[in-house]
C-alpha positions as CSV (number, residue, x, y, z in Angstrom):
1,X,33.2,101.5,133.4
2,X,36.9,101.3,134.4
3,X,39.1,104.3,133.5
4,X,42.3,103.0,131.0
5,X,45.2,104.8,132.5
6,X,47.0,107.1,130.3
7,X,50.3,105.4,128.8
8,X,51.3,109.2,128.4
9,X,51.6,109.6,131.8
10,X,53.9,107.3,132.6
11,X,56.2,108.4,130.4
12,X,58.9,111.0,131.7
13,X,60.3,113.6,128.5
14,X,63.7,113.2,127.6
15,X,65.6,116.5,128.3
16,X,68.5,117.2,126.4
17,X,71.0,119.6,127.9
18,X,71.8,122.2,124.9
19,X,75.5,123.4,126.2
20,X,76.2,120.5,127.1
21,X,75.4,118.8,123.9
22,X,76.8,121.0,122.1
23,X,80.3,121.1,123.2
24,X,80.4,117.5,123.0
25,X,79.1,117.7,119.2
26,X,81.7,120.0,119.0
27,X,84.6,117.9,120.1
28,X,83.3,114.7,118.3
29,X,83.8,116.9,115.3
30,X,87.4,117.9,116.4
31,X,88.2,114.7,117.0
32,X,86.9,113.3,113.5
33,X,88.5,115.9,111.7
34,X,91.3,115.1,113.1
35,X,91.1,111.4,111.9
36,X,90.4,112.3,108.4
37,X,93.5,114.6,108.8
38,X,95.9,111.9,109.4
39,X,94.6,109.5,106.9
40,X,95.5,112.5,104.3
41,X,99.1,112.4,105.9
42,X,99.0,108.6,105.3
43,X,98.6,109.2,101.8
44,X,101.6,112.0,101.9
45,X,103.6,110.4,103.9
46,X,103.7,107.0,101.7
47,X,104.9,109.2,99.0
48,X,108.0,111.0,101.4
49,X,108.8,106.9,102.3
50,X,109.2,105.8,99.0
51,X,111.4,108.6,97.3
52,X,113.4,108.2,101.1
53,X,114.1,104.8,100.5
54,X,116.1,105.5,97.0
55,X,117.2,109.5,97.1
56,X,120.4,108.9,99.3
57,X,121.4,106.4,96.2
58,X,121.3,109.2,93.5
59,X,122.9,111.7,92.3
60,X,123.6,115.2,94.1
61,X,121.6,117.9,93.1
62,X,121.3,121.6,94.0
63,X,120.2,122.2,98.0
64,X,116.9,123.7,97.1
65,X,116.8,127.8,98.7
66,X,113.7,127.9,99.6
67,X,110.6,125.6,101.2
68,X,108.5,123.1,101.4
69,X,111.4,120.8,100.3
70,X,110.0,118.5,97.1
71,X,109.5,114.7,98.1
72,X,111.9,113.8,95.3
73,X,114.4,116.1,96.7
74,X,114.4,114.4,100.8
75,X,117.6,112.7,101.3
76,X,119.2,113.5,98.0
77,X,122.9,114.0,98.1
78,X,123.5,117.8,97.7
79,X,125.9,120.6,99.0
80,X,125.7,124.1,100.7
81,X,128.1,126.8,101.4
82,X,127.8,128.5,104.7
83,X,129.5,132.3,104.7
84,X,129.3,132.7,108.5
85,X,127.3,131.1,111.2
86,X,124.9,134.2,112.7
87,X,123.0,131.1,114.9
88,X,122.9,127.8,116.4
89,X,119.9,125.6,117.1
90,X,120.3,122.8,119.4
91,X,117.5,119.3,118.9
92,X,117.7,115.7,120.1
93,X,120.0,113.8,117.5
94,X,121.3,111.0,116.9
95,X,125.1,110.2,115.4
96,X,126.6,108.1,112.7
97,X,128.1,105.7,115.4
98,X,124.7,104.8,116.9
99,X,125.1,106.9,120.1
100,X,122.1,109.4,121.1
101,X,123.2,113.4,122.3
102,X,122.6,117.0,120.8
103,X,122.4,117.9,117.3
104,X,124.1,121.4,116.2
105,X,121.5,123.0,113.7
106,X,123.8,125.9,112.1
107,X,121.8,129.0,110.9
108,X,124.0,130.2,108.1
109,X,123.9,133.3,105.8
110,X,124.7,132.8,102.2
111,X,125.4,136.7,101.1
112,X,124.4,139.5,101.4
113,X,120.6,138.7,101.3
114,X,118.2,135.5,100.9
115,X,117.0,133.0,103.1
116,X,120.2,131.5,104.5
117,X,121.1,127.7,104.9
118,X,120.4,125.7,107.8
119,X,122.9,122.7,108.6
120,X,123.2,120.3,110.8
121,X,126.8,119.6,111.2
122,X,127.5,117.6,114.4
123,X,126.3,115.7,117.5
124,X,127.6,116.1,120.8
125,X,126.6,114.9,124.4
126,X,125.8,118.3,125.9
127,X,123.9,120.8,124.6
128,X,125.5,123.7,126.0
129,X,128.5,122.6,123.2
130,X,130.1,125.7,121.5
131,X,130.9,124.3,118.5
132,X,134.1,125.8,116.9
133,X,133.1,125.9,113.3
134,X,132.7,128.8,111.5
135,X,131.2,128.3,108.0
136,X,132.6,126.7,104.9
137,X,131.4,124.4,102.2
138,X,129.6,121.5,103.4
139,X,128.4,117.8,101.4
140,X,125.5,115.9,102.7
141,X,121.7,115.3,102.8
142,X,118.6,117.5,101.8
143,X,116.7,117.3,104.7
144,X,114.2,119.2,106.8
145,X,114.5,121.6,110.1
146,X,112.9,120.0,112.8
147,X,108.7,120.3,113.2
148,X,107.9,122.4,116.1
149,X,104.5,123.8,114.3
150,X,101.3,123.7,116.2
151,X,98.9,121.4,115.1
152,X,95.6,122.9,114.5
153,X,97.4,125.6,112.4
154,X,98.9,122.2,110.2
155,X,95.4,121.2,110.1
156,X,94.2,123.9,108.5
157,X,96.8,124.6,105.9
158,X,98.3,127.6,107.4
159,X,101.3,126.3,109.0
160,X,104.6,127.8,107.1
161,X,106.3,125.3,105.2
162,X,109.1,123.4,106.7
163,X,112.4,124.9,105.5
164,X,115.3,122.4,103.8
165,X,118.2,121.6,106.5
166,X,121.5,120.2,104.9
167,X,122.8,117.0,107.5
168,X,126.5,117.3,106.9
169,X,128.3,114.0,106.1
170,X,131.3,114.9,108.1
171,X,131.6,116.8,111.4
172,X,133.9,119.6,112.6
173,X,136.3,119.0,115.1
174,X,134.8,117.7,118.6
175,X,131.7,116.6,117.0
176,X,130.2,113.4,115.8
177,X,128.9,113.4,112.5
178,X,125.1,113.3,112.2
179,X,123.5,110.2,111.6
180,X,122.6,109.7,107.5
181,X,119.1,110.2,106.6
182,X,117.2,107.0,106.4
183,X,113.7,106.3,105.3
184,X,113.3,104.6,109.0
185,X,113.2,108.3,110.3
186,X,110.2,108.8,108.6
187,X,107.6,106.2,110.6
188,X,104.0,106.2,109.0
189,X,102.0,106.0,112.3
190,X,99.2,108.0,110.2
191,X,96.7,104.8,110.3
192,X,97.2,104.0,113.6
193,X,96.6,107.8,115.0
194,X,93.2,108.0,112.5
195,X,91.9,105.1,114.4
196,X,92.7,106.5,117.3
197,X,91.1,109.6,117.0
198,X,87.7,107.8,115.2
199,X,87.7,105.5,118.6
200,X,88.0,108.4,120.8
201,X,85.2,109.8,119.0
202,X,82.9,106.6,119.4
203,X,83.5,106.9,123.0
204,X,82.8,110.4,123.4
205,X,79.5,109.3,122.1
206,X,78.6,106.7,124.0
207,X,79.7,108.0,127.1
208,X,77.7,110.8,126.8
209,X,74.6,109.0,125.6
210,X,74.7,107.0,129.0
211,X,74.9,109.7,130.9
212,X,71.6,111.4,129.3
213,X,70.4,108.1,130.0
214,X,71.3,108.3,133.8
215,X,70.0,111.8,134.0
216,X,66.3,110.8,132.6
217,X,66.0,107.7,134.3
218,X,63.4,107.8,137.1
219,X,63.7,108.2,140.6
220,X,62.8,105.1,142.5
221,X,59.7,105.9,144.9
């Protein structure tokens, strides 16, 4: 009688690297957190667009002291009084005229004590600029101080809050005056970066399943 070979033995065991496979578990995760992160900011962000739209169109209100800045507040028409300038900050800007150069951020105090008043009174084509102004009272936009937070501390909710910025509607001498607020500024990419990070993700997968594949596959003879 003929022995039936074994199909057991012909079979190699799959072996599944553990470090491996779990750092690339781990940054699958990342990356889908991630995704589901920025289709929350879709949702935020559609909100900020449509109060952006209208709020330069209304009436002033008071520049609100303290952050995160209300939605219904962005772009509103509003007013701050600088008592003296103890700062500047200098960020990529753009001016009324169309032209590109260096906004002036001015980091103002307001009395004695409080949080201050940051404005953004003027644009200029070099950023070593010494503007000339000293403080005063100033019309123009509610607006935001430029996002230079890390992004895993935004994705877990322990980012500070972005402070309110004034953009002055007129500039001091040798300055151009800031561009006006304008719900353009505001782009809602949100979508396209989820499905970003969600493809990055499949691919992270898939890669990594071929290469197990590789590994396992038998040696030819």
């Amino acid at each position: 009688m003929t022995a039936q070979p074994d199909p057991a033995k012909g079979r190699r065991a799959v072996r599944i690297p553990v470090l491996p496979t779990l750092l690339v578990a781990l940054a699958v995760l990342v990356m889908i957190g991630l995704g589901v992160w920025q289709l929350q900011r879709r949702g935020e962000k559609a909100q900020a667009l449509t109060f952006a739209a209208t709020n330069p169109g209304r009436p002033p209100v008071a520049f609100p002291k303290l952050p995160p800045v209300p939605a219904d507040l962005l772009f509103r028409r509003s007013s701050a009084y600088c008592l003296r300038v103890v700062g500047w900050q200098v960020e990529a800007g753009r001016a009324a005229d169309g032209s590109t150069g260096y906004r002036h951020i001015a980091q103002c105090a307001t009395g004695a004590e409080g949080p201050g008043v940051m404005i953004a009174v003027g644009v200029s084509q070099k950023p070593d600029e010494k503007p000339a102004w000293t403080g005063g009272r100033v019309e123009g936009w509610i607006s935001q101080e430029p996002d230079h937070r890390a992004l895993f501390p935004r994705i877990g909710g322990k980012a500070p809050p972005l402070r309110p910025m004034l953009i002055a509607r007129t500039a001091p001498p040798g300055l151009k005056p800031v561009a006006p607020p304008r719900a353009a500024d505001l782009p809602n990419n949100h979508l396209a970066y989820a499905v970003q990070w969600f493809f990055f993700a499949a691919i992270a997968v898939i890669i990594y399943i071929l290469a197990l594949r590789r590994r396992n596959a038998p040696n030819p003879a």
